[in-house]
DRENLUM-169408 format. One record per residue: residue in one letter; x, y, z of N, C-alpha, C in turn. Coordinates in pm, whole numbers, plus 50000, padded with zeros to 5 digits. Each point is the difference from the previous one (the first is absolute). Layout:
BEGIN
aXYZXYZXYZ
...
***
This chain:
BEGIN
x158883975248589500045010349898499704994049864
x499395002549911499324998849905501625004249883
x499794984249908500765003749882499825010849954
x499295007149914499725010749940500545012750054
x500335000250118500105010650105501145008249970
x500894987950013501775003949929500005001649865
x499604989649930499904997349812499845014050012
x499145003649976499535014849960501155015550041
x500024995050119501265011650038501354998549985
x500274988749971501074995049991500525004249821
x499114998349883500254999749882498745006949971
x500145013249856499215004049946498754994549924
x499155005750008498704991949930500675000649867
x498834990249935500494998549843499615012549960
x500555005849899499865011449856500485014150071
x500664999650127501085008950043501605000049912
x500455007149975501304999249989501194991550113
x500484991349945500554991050123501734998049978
x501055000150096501135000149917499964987749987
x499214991249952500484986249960500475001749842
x498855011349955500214999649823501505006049990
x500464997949859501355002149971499985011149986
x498825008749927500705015149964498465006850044
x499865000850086498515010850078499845011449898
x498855004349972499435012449926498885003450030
x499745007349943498795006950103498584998749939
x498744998950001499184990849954499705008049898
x499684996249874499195011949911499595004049989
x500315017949967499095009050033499795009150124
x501184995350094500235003250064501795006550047
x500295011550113501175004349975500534989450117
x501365003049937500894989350088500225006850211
x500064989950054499535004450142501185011250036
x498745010550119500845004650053501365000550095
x500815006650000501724997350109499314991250112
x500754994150052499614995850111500135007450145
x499774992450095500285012150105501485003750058
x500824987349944501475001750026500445008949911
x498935009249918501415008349876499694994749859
x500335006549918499584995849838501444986749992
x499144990649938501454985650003500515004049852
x500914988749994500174995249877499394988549915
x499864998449875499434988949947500474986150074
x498974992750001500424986350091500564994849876
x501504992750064500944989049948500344989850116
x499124989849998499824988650075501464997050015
x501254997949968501054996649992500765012950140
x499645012549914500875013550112499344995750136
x498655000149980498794995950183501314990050064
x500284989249928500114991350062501425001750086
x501055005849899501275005050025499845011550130
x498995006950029499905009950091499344992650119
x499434991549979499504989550126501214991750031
x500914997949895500804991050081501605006050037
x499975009249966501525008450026499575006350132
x498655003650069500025003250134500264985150110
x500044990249907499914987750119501474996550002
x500974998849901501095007349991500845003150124
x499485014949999500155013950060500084994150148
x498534996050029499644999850147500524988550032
x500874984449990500144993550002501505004450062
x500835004749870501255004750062500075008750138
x499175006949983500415017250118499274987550113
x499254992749982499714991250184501164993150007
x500144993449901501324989050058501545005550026
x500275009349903501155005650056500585006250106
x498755003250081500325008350131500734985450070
x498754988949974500404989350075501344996449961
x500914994649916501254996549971500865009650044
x499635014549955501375008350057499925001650137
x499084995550117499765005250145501354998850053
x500944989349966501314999750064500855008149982
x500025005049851501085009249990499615011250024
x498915012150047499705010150046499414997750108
x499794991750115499664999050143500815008750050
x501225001149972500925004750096499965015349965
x499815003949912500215013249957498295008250012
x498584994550007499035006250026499564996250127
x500424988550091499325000250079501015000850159
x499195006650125500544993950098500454988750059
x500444996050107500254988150043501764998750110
x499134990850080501194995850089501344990949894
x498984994849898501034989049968499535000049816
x500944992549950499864999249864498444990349954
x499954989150116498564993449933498805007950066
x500205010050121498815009850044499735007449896
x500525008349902500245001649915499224999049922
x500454985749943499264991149878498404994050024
x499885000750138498554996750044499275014149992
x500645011250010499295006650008500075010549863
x500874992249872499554998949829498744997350009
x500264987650047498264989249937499025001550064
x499785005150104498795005250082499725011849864
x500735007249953499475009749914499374992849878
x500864986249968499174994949885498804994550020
x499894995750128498454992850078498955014649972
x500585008850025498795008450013499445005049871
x500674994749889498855001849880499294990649980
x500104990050068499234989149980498675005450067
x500165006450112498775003250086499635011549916
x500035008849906498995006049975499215000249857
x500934987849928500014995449908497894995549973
x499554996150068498264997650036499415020849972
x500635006550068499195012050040500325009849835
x501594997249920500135004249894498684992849858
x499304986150038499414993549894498615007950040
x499895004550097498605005550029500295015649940
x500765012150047500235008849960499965004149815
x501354994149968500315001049892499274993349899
x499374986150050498964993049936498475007849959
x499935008250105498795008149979500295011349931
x501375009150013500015007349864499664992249866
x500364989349978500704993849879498324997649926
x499154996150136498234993649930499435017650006
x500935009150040498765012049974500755011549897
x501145001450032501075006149901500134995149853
x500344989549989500594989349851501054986950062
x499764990549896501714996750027500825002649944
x500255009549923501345005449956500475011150092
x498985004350099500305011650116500604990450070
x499794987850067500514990550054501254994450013
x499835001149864501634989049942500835013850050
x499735006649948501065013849994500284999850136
x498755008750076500545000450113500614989050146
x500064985049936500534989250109501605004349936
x500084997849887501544997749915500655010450054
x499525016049983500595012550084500454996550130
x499034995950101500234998350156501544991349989
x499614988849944501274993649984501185007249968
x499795005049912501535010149985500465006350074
x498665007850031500775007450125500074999250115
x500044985050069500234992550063501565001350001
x500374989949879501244997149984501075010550005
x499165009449933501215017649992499965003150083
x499125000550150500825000950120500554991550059
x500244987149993500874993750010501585003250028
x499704999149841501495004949938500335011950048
x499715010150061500245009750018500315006850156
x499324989450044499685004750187501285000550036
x500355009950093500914998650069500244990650123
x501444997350031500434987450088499245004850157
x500244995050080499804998750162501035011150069
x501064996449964501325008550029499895009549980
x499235008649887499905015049920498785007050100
x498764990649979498925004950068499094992550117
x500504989050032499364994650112498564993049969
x499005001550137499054991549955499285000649873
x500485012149929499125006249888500294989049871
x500854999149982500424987449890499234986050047
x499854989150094499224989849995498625006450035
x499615012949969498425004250045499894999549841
x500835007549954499995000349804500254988949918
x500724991650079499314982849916499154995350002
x499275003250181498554991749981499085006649924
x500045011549988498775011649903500564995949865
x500814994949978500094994949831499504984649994
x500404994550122499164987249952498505004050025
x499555003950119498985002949981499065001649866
x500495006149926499355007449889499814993049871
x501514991250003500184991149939498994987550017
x499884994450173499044991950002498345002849988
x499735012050000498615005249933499984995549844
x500965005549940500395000449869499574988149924
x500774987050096500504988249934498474991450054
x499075004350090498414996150050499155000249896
x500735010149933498885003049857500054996549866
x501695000349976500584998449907498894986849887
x500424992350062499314980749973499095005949926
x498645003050083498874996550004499545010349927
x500265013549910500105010049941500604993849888
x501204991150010500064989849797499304997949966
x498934989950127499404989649970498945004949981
x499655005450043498765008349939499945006949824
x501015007049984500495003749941500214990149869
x500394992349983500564981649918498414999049996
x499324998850091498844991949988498695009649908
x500195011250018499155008649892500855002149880
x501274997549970500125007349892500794989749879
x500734984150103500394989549866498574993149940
x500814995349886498694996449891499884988050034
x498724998150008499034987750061500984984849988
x500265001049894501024985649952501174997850028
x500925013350110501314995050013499505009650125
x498834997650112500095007150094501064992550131
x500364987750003500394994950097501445001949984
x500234996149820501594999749985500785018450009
x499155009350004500315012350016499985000050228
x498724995650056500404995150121501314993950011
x500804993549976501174991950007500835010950011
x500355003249904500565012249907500685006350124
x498345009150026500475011950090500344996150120
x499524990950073500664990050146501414996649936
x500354995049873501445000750024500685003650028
x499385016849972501345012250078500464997950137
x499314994050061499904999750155501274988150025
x500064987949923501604993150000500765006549942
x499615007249889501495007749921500755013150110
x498945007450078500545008450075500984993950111
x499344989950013500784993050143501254994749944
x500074996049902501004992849967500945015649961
x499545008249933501515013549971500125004150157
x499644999150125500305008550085501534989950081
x499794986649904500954995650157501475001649792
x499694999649905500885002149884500575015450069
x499325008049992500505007850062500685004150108
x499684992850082501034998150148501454991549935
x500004992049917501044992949969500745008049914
x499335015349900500865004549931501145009650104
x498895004850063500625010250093501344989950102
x499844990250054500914992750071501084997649887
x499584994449937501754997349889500395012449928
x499255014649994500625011049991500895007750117
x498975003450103500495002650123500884994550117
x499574988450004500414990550128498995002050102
x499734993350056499274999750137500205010850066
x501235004950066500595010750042499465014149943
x500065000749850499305011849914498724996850016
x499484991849976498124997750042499525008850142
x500904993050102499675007150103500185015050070
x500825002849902500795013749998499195006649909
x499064998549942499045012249951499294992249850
x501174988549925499004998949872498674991350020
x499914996650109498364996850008498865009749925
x500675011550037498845008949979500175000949841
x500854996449925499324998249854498954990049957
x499474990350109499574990249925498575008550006
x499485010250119498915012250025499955010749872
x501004996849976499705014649892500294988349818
x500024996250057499584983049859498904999950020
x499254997350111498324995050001499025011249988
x500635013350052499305013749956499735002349867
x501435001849913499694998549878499434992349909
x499944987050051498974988149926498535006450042
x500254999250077498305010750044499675008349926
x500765011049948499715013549926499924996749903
x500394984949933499894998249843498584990250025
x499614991650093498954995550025498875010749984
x500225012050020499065010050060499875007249853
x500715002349933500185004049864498964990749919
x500624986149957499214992249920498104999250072
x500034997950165498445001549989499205015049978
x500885004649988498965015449982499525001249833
x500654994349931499974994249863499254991349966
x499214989950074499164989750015498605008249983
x499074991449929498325006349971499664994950177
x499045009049995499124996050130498844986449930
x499814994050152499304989949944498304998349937
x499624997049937498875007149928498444993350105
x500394987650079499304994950051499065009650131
x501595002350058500255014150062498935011849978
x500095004749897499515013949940499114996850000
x499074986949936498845000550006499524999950106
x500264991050150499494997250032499795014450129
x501435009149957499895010150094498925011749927
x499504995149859499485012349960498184992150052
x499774987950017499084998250050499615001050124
x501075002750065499735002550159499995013450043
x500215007049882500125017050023498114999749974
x500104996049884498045004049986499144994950087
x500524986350102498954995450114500445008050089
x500835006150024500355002850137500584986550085
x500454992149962500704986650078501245000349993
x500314990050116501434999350037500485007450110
x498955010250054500655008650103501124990250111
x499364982450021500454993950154500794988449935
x500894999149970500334981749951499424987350106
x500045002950143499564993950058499004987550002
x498535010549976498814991249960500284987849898
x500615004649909500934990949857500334987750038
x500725006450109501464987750079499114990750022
x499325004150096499004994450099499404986549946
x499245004149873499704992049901500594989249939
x501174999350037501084994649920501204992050069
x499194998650185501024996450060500484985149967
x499214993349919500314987349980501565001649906
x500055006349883501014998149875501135008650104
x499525007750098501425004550088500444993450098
x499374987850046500664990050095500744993149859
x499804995949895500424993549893501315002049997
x500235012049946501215016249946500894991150137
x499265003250153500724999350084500904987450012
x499664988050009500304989249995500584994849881
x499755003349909500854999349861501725005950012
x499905014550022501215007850053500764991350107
x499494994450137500584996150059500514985650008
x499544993449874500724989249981500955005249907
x500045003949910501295005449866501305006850134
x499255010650074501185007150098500744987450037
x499344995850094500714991250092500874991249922
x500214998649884500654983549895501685014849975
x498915011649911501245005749993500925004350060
x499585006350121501005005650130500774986450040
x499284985850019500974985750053501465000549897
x499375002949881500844994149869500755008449969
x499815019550038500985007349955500365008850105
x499724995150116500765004350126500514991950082
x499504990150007499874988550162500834986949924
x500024995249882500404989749965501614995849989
x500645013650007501344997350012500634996950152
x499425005050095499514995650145500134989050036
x498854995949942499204984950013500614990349954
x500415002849863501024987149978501514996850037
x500525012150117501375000750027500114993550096
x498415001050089499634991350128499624992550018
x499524992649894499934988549965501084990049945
x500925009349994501514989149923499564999449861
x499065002649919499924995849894500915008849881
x500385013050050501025009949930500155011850075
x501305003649964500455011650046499145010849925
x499885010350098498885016349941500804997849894
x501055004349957500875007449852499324987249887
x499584986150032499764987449911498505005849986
x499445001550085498305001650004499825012849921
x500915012050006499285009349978500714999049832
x500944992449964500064997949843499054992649955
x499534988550061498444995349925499065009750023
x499395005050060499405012349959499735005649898
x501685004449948499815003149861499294991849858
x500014991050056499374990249882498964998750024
x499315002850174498464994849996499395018249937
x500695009350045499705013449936499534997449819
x501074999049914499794993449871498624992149999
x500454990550091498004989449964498695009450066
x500325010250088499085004150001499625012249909
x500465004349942500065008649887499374994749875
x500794992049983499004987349858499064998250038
x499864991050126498414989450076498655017349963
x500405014650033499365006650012499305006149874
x500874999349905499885003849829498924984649936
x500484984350066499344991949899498555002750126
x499865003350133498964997850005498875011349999
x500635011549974499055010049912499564994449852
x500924990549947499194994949881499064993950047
x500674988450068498694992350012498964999250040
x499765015150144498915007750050498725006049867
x500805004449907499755005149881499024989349906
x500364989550022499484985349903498744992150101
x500505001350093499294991350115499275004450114
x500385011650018499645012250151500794997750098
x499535008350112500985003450082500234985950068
x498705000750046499754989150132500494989949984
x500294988249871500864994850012501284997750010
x500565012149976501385000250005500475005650142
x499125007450044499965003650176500394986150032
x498734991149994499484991250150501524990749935
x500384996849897500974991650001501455002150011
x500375016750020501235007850086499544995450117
x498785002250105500144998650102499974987750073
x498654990649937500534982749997501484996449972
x500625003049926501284995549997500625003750180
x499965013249984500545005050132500084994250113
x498734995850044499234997050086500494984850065
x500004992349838500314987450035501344994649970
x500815003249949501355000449953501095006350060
x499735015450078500895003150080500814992350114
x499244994250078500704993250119500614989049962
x499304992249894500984985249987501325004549901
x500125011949929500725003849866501425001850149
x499665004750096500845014050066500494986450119
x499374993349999500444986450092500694990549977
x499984999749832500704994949911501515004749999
x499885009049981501285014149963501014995050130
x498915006050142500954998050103500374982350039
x499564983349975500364992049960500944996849928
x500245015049915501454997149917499454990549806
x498525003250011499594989649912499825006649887
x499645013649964499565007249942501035013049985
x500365004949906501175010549962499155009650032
x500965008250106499435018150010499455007649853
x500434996349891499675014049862498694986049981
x499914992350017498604991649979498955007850078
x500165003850134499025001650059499665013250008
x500875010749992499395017949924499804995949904
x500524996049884499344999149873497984994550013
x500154987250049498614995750013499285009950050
x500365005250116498905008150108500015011749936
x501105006149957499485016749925499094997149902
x500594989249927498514993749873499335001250014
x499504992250116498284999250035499975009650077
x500225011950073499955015750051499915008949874
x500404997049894499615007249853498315000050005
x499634988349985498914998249969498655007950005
x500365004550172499055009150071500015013049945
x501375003650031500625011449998499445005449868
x500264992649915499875004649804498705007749967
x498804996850121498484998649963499855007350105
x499925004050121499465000150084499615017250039
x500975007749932499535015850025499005004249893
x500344996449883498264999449901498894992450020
x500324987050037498764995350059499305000550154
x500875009550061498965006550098499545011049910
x500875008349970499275016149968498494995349899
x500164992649988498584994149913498524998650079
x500504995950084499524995250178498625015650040
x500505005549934499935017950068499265006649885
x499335011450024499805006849918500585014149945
x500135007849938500875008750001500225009850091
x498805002650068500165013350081500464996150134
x500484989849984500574993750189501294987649949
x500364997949887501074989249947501035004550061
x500895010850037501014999450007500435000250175
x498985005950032499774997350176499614985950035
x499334994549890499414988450089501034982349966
x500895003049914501494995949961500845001250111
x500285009949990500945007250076500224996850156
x498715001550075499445004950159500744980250003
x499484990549971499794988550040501484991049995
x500605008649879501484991349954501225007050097
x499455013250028500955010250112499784992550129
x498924995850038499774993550153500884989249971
x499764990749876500484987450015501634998550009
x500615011949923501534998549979500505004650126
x499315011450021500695005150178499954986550078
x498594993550058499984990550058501004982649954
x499954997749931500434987349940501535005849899
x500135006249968501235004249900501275002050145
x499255011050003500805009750102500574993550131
x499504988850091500194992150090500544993749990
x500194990549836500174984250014501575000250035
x500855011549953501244996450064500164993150128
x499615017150101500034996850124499464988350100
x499064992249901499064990050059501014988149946
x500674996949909500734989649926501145002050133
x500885009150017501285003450098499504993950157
x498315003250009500194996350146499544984250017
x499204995249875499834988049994501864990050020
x500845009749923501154992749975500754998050149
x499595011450073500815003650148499444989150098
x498684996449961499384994850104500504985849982
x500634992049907499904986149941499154993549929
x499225011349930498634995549950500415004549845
x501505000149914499995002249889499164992149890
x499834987950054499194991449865498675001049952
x499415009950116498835006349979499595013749916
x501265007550005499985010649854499374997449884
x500044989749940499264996449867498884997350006
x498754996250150498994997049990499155013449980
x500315008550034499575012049996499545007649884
x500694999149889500175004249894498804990149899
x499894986850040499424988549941498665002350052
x499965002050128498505001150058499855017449949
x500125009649994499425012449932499624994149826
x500824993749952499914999849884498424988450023
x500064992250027498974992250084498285007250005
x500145009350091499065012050028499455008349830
x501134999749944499915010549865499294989149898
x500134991250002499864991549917498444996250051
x499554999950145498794995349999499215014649947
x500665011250075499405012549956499505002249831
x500674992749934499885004449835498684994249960
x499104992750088498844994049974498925007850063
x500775011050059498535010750063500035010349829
x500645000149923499525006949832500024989349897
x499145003849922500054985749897499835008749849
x500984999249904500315005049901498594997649865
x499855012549929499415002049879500114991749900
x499554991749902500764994749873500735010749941
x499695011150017501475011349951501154997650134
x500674999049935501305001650117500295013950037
x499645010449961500265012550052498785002550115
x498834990549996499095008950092499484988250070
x500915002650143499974988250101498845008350080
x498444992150097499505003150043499544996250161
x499485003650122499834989650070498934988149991
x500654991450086498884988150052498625003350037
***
């Protein structure tokens, strides 16, 4: 595929209106553009965009993870079962299954988002989510109505996991047409932060509710406040993006595809483009695989290893959470100064080559547990900070948010979504010391992958090889 191919679709020709400039106007002599197709916006304030891109990551961050933390204390009350852990297996089979449709929501909702707007987008993933969660909170027990209650959890995750398929790749799209050219990576950071900040209020929240309630009250019904907590974060999520300008990149590029008649197929697009979507793909599935080890599997891993008790592991955590929060803010700067690609390939070089001896260390007894989340979320910043704007760059507008989306949904279902169960049976079999190669070799793969695109001297307009 020919440089030019992407350059061009990827970023507006020169003497277009572009949101890189600080304050867009309309050329002289001319009237300022028409509504877009999402609805007449509001004036763009690069600051509100950004706040409405990142309060849905937020949003969707909490309402996935919380199902997961509370599954124990409402197993018993939504679902059937011979026994209390039949039960609980058959919670998390409901949380597995947003993972599976999580791919078919980035295609759906992704294709409203490249033919609708993305502010139709944002709106409508952040909604699903809510009202996800508000039936949640609301469904009745097993006892009241039978199979109808675990049929009405999975249709909320369901919807939720459409929701949360699209969510991403609808920011990032979104971030990538509308922050200003010079803080496009550190506004990338930004809005991926929501995605630790959500995770981190859903288990604050499980802890307010336990030292209010007791365990006993959790399971006895106040679970269901933490559902009608994540609903309402939703409805104020859903508030602030409807308030957000549509993106102007957007408008143009949908008001040029109205006068060709193009765009009817995203397909042909894709097609074109399968190189930067094996990229997307392999990129995603090295970042998944580091985060799911580090913020699911690692308290596990190091209990079985002797190196700390879960309750020791999952307090360093908290500190590698913190470094990855910072690592993600300095390396949107430095994406910003330097481009992406270097700050990619040297999150994932680190990864790659540092994981197994850091984590071999640890279990040796040589190396302190808050040493080794701290290091590894660090260099898992790295990727993370850059990596949903510098795909959507990848793309051109009338297929960015599908062609984001489709590749990072395969990768998290496949590689996110597994690595538990694959870490547990590695551990069952006697093969625990092999958990960490896994994570090192994807990151491995991602890292050779970052050499199938080779970046612009602008750092906003990465192109292929």
């Amino acid at each position: 595929m020919s440089t030019s191919e992407i350059g061009t679709g990827a970023v507006p020709p020169a003497g277009t209106t572009t949101p890189e400039a600080p304050a867009p106007t309309a050329p002289a002599g001319k009237a300022p553009a028409p509504a877009t197709p999402a609805g007449k916006a509001p004036a763009r304030k690069p600051r509100r965009e950004l706040l409405a891109a990142s309060v849905g990551s937020v949003v969707e961050a909490y309402d996935w993870t919380i199902y997961g933390v509370l599954a124990p204390y409402f197993a018993e009350q939504l679902f059937p079962g011979s026994s209390p852990t039949a039960r609980l297996i058959a919670a998390y089979l409901g949380f597995a299954l947003g993972f599976l449709v999580r791919p078919l929501g980035s295609v759906v909702i992704g294709r409203l988002t490249d033919t609708r707007g993305r502010r139709f987008g944002l709106t409508l993933t952040v909604g699903l989510i809510a009202a996800g969660s508000l039936l949640l909170a609301i469904v009745p027990g097993h006892a009241s109505i039978g199979l109808a209650a675990p049929l009405l959890v999975v249709a909320a995750r369901l919807v939720q996991g459409l929701s949360v398929g699209a969510e991403n790749p609808t920011a990032a799209a979104y971030v990538t047409e509308t922050a200003p050219g010079r803080h496009r990576y550190f506004y990338s950071a930004v809005s991926y932060g929501g995605v630790v900040l959500g995770s981190a209020l859903s288990f604050i929240v499980l802890s307010v509710l336990l030292g209010v309630f007791g365990e006993t009250g959790v399971e006895d019904g106040a679970w269901r406040l933490a559902f009608v907590f994540g609903a309402l974060l939703g409805l104020t999520a859903l508030w602030i993006r409807r308030g957000a300008a549509e993106s102007e990149v957007f408008a143009e590029d949908a008001r040029t595809r109205k006068r060709t008649r193009g765009g009817a197929s995203p397909w042909p697009v894709l097609r074109a483009h399968l190189g930067p979507l094996s990229v997307v793909f392999a990129i995603t599935s090295g970042a998944t695989t580091v985060f799911y080890f580090l913020t699911v599997d690692f308290p596990s891993y190091a209990a079985a290893a002797g190196a700390a008790t879960k309750e020791e592991a999952s307090g360093a955590l908290l500190l590698g959470m913190v470094a990855l929060l910072a690592g993600m803010l300095a390396a949107g700067k430095a994406a910003d100064r330097f481009g992406a690609l270097p700050v990619l390939r040297t999150g994932f070089a680190g990864l790659a080559l540092g994981s197994v001896p850091l984590l071999a260390g640890m279990v040796a007894g040589r190396v302190p547990v808050p040493v080794v989340t701290v290091v590894l979320l660090f260099l898992l910043a790295l990727p993370l900070a850059v990596s949903n704007v510098f795909a959507g760059q990848l793309f051109p507008p009338a297929v960015r948010a599908v062609a984001v989306g489709l590749p990072a949904a395969l990768a998290i279902s496949l590689f996110g979504g597994t690595f538990p169960a694959l870490a547990e049976w590695l551990r069952s079999a006697g093969h625990g010391g092999w958990v960490p190669w896994w994570p090192a070799i994807t990151c491995a793969a991602a890292l050779l992958a970052s050499w199938g695109v080779r970046e612009h001297p602008l750092p906003d307009t990465p192109v292929s090889e």
